[in-house]
C-alpha positions as CSV (number, residue, x, y, z in Angstrom):
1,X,-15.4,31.6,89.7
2,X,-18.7,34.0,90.4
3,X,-16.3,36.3,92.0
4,X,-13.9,36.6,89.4
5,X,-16.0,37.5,86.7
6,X,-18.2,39.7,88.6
7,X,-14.6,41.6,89.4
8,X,-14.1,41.7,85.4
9,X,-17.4,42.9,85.1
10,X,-17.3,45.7,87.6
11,X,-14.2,46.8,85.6
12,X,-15.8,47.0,82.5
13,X,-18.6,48.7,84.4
14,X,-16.2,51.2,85.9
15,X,-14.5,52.7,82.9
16,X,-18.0,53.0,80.9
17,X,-19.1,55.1,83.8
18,X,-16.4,57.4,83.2
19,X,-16.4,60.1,80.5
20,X,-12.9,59.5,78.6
21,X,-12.6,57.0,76.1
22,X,-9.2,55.7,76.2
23,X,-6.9,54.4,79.4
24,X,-3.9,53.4,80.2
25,X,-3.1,50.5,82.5
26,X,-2.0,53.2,85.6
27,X,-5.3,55.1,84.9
28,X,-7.5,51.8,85.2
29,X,-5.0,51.5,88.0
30,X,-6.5,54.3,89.8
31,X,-9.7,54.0,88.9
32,X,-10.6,50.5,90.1
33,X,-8.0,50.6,93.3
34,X,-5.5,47.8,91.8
35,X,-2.5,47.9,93.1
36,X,-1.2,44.3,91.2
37,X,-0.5,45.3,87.5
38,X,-0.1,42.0,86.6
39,X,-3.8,40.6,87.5
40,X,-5.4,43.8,86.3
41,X,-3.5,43.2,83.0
42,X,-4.8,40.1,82.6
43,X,-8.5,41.5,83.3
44,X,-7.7,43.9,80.6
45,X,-6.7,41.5,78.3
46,X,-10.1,39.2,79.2
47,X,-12.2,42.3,78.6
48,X,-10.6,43.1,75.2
49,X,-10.7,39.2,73.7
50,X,-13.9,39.2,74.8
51,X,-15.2,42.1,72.7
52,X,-15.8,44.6,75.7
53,X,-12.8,46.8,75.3
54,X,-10.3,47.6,72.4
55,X,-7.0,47.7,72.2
56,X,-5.3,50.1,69.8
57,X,-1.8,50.1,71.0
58,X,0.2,48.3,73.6
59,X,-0.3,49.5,76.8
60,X,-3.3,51.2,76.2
61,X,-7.1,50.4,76.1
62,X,-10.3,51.9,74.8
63,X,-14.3,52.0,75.2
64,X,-15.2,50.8,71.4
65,X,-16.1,54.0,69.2
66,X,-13.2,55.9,71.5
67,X,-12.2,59.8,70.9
68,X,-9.2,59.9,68.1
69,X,-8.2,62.8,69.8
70,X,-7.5,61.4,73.2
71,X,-6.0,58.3,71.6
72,X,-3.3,61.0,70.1
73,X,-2.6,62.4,73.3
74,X,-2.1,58.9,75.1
75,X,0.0,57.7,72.3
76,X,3.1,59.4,74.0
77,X,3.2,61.2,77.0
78,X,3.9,64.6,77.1
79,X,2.6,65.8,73.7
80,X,-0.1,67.9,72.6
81,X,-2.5,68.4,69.7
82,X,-1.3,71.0,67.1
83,X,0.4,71.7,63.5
84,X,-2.0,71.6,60.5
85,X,-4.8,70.0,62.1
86,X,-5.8,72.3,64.7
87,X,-4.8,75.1,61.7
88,X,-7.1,73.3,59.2
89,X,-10.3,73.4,61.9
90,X,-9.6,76.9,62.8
91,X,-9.9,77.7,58.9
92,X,-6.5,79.2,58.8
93,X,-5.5,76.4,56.1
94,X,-7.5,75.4,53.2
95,X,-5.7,71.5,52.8
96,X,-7.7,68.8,53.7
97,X,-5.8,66.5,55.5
98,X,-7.1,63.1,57.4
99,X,-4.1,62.4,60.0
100,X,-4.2,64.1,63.3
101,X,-1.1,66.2,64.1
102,X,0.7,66.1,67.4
103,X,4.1,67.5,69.3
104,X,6.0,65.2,71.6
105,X,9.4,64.5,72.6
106,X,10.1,62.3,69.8
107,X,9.3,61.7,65.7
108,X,6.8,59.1,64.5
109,X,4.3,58.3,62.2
110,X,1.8,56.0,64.0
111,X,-1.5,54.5,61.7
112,X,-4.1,52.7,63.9
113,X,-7.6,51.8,62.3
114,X,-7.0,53.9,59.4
115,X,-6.3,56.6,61.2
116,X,-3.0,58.3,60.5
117,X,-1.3,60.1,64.0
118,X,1.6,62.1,63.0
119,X,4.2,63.4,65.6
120,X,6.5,65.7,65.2
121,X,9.6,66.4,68.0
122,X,10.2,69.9,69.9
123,X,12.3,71.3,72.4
124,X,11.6,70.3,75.8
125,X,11.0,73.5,77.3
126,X,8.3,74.4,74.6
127,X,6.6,71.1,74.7
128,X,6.3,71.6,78.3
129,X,5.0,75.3,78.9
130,X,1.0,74.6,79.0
131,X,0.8,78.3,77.4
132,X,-1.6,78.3,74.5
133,X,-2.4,75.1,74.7
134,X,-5.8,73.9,76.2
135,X,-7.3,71.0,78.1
136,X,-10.4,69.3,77.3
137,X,-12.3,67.9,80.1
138,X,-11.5,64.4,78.0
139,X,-7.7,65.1,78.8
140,X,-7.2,66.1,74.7
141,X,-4.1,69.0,75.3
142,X,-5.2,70.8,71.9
143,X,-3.2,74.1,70.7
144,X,-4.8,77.1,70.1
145,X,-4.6,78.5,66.4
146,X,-2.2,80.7,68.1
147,X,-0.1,78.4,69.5
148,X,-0.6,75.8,66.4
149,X,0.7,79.3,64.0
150,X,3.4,79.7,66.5
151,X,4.4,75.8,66.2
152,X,4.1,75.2,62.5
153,X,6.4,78.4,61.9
154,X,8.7,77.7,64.0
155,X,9.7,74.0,62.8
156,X,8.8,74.7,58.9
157,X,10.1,77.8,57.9
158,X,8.8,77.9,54.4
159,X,5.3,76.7,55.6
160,X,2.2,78.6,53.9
161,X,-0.7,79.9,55.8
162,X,-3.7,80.4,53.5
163,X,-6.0,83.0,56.1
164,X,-4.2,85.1,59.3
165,X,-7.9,86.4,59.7
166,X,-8.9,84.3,62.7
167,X,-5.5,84.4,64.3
168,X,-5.8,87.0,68.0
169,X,-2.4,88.8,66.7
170,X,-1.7,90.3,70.6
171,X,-2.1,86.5,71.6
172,X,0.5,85.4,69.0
173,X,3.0,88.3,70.1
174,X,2.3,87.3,73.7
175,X,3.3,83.2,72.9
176,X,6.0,84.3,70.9
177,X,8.6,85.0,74.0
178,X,8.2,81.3,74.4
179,X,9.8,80.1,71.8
180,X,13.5,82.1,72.5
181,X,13.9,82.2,68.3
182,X,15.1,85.4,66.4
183,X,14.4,84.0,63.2
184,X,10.4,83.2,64.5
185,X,10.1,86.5,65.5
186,X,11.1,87.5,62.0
187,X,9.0,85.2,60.5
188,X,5.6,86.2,62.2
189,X,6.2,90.3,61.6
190,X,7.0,89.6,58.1
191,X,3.7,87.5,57.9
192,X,1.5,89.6,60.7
């Protein structure tokens, strides 16, 4: 009985040591050197009922007060942080908006403790090329306001871009080959 709990506790222990906020069972996996999913679920599930963790979302688990932004990027697997959030912190859009915007392989609007995560689908290809788009020691994959310009134009053609001002205009040209669109390429000489 000692033993057991004193395993549970060490887990606990173990992901508060580490710097991210939110897990996923095969990254606990790693992390404590569990090979039976099963048993470590059920620690998992002991540490959330008793208070310790959270749970957000099936599958995945969180230190209490955990980083919205890695919660988005562990939501679905491969996506990235981009669109009109990363355009409204890099003060190229003026509309406050609450929900975090993501890219992923498939369309969904997700709310979890009042927090709104948005995701919106893109090719493959684009979702997978790491160009433009950075990664936070926290594993948050955030977009550049290069890369976010380059997004938001190329699925909403009729989108409006209050301030180009902090955009790097050779890094947008340089992202734009990416994106294999004629009509994007219109889009951002008309605008640049």
């Amino acid at each position: 009985m000692y033993s057991s709990r004193k395993q549970k506790n060490n887990l606990v222990f173990t992901l508060f040591k580490e710097k991210r906020t939110v897990f996923r069972l095969k990254d606990v996996a790693m992390l404590v050197g569990e090979t039976d999913f099963q048993s470590l679920n059920t620690k998992l599930n002991y540490a959330v009922r008793t208070g310790k963790l959270l749970n957000p979302r099936k599958g995945i688990y969180a230190k209490p007060g955990y980083n919205m932004e890695e919660l988005a990027c562990k939501i679905f697997s491969p996506s990235y942080i981009s669109l009109e959030y990363v355009l409204q912190k890099a003060g190229l859009v003026f509309q406050y908006d609450t929900k975090i915007t993501a890219l992923s392989y498939l369309r969904r609007d997700i709310e979890i403790a009042v927090q709104t995560y948005s995701f919106r689908k893109i090719k493959g290809e684009i979702l997978l090329n790491t160009s433009g788009i950075l990664r936070q020691e926290n594993n948050v994959n955030i977009a550049t306001p290069e890369r976010a310009f380059l997004d938001k134009l190329y699925l909403d053609a009729n989108c409006y871009i209050d301030n180009l001002n902090p955009l790097n205009k050779e890094t947008v040209n340089k992202l734009l080959s990416l994106y294999q669109s004629k009509a994007l390429n219109q889009r951002v000489k008309k605008l640049l």
